[in-house]
Residue frames relative to the residue before (quaternion, step in Angstrom):
aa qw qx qy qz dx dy dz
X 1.0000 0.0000 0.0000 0.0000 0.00 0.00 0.00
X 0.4417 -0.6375 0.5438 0.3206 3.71 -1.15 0.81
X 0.3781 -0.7037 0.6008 0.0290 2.99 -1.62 0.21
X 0.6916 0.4480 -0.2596 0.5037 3.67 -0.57 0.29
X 0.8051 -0.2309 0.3535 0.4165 3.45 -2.09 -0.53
X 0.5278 0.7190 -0.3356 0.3031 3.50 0.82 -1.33
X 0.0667 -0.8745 0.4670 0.1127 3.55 -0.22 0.65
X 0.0193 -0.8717 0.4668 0.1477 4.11 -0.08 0.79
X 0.0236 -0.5796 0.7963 -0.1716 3.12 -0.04 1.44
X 0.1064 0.6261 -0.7720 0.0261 2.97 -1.87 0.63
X 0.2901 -0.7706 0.5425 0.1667 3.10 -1.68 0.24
X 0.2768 -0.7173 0.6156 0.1727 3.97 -1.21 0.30
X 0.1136 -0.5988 0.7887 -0.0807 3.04 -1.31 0.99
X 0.1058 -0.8394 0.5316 0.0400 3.70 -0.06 1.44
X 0.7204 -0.6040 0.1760 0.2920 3.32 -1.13 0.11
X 0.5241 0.6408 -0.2777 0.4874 2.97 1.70 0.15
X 0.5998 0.6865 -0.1894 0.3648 3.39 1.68 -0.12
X 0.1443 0.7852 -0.5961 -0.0860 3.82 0.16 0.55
X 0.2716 -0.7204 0.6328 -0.0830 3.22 -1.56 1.08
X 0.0699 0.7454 -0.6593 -0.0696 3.45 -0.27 1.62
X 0.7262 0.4529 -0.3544 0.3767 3.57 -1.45 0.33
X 0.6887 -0.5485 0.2884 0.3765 3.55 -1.01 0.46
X 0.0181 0.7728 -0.6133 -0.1623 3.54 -0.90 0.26
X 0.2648 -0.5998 0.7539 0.0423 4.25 -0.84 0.93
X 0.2984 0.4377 -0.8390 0.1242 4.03 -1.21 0.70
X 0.4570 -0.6013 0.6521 0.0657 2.93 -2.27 1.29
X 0.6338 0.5117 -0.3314 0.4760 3.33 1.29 0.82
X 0.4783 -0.6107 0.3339 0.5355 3.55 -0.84 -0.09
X 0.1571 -0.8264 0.5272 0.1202 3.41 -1.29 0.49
X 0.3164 -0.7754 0.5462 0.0196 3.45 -1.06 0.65
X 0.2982 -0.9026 0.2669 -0.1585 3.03 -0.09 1.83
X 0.4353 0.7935 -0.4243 0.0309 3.99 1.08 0.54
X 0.4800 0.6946 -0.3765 0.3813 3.47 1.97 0.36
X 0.6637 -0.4769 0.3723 0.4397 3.85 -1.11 -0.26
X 0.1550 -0.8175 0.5400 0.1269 3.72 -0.86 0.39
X 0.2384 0.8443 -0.4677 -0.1073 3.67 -0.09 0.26
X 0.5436 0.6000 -0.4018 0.4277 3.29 0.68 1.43
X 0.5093 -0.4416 0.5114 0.5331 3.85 -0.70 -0.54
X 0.2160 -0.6092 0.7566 -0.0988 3.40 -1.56 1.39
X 0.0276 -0.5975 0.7970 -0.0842 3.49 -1.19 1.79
X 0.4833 0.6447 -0.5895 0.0562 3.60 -1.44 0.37
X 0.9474 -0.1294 0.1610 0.2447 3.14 -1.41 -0.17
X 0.4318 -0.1754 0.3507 0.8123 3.18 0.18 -1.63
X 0.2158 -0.6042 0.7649 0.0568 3.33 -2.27 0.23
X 0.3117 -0.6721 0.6564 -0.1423 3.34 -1.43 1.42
X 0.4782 0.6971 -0.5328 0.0395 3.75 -0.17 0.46
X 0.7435 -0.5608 0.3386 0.1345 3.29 -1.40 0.73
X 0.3763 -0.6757 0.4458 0.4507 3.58 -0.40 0.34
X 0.6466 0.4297 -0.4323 0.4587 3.83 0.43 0.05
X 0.5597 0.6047 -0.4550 0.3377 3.55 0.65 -0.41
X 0.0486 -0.6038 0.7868 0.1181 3.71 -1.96 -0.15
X 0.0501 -0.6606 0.7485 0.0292 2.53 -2.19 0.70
X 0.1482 0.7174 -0.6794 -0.0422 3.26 -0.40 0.92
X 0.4145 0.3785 -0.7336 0.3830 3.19 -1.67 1.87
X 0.6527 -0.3094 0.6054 0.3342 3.18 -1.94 -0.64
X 0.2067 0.8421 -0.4979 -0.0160 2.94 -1.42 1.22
X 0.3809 -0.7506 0.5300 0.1024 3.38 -0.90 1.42
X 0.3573 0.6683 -0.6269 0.1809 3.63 -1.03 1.30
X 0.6176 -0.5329 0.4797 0.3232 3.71 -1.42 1.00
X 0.7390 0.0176 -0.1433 0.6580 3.81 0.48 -0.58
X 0.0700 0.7875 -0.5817 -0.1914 3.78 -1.11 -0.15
X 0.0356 0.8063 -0.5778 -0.1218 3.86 -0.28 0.42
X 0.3501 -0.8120 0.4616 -0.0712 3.01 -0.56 1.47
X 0.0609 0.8306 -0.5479 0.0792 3.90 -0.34 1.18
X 0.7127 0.4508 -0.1451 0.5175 3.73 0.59 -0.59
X 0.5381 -0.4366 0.5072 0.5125 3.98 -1.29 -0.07
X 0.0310 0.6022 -0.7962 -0.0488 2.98 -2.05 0.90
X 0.1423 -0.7622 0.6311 0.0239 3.69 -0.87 1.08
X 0.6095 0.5256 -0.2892 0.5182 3.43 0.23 2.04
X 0.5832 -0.5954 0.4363 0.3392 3.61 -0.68 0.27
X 0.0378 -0.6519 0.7573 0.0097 3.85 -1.11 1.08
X 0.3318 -0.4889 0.8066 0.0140 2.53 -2.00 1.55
X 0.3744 0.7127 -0.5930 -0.0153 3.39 -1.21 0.14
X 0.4710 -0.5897 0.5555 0.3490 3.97 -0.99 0.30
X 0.7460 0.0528 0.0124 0.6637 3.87 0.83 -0.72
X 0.0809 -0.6944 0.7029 -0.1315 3.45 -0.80 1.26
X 0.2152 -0.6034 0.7628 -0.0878 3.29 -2.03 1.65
X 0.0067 -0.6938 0.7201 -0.0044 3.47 -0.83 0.65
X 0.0664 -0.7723 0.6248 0.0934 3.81 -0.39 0.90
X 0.7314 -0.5830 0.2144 0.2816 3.47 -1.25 0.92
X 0.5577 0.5347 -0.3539 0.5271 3.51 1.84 -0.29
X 0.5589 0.6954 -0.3548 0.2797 3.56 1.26 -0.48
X 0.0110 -0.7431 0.6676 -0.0449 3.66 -0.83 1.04
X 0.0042 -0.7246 0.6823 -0.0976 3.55 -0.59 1.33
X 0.0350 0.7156 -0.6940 -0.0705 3.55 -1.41 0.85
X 0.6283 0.4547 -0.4264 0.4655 3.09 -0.91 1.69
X 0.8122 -0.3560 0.3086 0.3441 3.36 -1.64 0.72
X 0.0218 0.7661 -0.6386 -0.0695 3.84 -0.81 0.74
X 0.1634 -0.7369 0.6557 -0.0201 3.52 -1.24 0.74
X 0.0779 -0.8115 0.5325 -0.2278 3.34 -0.32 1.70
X 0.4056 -0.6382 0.6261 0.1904 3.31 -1.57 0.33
X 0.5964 -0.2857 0.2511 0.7069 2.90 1.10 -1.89
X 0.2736 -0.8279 0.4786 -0.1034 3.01 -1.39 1.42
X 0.1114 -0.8480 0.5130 -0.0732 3.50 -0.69 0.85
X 0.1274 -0.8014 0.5754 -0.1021 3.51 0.05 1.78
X 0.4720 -0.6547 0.5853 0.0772 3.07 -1.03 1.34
X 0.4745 -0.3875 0.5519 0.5657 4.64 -1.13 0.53
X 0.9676 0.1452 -0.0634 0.1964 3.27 -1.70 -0.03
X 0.3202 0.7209 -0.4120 0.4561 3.05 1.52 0.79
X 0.0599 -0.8216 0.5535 0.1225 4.14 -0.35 1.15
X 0.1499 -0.7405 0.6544 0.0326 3.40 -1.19 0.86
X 0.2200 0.8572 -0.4633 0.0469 3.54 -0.42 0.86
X 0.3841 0.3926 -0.4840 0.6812 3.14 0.31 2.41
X 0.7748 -0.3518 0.4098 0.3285 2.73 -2.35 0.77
X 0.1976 -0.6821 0.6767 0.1945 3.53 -1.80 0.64
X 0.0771 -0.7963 0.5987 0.0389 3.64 -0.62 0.51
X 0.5331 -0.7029 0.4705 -0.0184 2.92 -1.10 1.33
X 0.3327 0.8122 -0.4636 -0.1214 3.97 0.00 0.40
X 0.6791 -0.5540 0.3813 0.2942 3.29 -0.93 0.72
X 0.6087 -0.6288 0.4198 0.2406 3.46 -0.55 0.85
X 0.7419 -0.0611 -0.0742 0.6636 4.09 0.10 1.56
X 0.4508 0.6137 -0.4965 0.4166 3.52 0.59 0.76
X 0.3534 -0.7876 0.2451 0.4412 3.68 -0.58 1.04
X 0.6579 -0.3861 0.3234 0.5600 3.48 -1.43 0.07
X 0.4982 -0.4704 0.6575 0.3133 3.94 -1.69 0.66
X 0.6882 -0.5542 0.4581 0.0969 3.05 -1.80 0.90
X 0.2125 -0.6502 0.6903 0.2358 3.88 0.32 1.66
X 0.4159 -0.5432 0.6957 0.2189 3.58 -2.30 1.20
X 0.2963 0.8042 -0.5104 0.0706 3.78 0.55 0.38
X 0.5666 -0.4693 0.5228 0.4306 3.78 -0.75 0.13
X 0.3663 -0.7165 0.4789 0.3508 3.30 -1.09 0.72
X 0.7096 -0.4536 0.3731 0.3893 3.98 -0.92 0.25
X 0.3543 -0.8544 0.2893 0.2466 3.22 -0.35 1.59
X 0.2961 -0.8072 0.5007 0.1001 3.61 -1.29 0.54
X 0.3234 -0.7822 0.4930 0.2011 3.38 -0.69 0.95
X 0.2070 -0.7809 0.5786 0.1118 3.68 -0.39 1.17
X 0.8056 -0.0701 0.0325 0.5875 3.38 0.31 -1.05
X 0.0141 -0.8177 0.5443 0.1866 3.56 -1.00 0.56
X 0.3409 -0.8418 0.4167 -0.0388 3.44 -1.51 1.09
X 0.1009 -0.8666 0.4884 -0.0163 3.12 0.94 0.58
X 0.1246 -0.7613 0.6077 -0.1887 3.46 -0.48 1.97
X 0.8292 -0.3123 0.1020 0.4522 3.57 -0.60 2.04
X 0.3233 0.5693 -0.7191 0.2331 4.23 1.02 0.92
């Protein structure tokens, strides 16, 4: 058990779970379901069955399954089942034998701000039309 201020709440998102559309938890989160959106959170956990296709933003990420999308992360894991396509932003990284990365690595400097996720901005309803509900 932890100790201190630190607070481990965490969350699951099992494997039986698909998720379209962004999800943001200010906790840590554990990942063995399907993502099809941009994922901000804490630390990140994901499974070797899992996916995420979007962009994802997380202070630690350890990374086991396919992610189709850009990782931001301060500490990056790539585990050898891991197959990421897209741009990776790192602090410091640790790639596992058989671990596929396909995209740019970037390098950030230690307290430097976070690079700019290419994500779609968050969608907005201008006009709404409602056709024969």
């Amino acid at each position: 058990m932890a100790t201190g201020a630190r607070h481990t709440t965490f969350s699951i998102i099992g494997s039986d779970v698909v998720i379209t559309g962004n999800v943001a938890a200010s906790v840590d989160l554990h990942v063995d379901g399907k993502i099809e959106g941009d994922l901000k959170c804490a630390n990140l956990v994901q499974g070797e069955a899992s996916e995420v296709k979007g962009a994802i933003v997380a202070e630690t990420a350890k990374i086991a399954g396919l992610v189709d999308g850009s990782i931001e992360a301060k500490t990056l894991i790539i585990h050898a089942s891991a197959r990421i396509t897209g741009d990776v932003v790192y602090e410091t990284i640790t790639i596992e034998n058989g671990g596929k990365v396909d995209g740019k690595l970037s390098h950030r400097r230690h307290g430097a701000a976070p690079a700019a996720v290419k994500a779609p901005p968050p969608l907005e309803v201008v006009e709404n039309k409602s056709v024969g509900l």
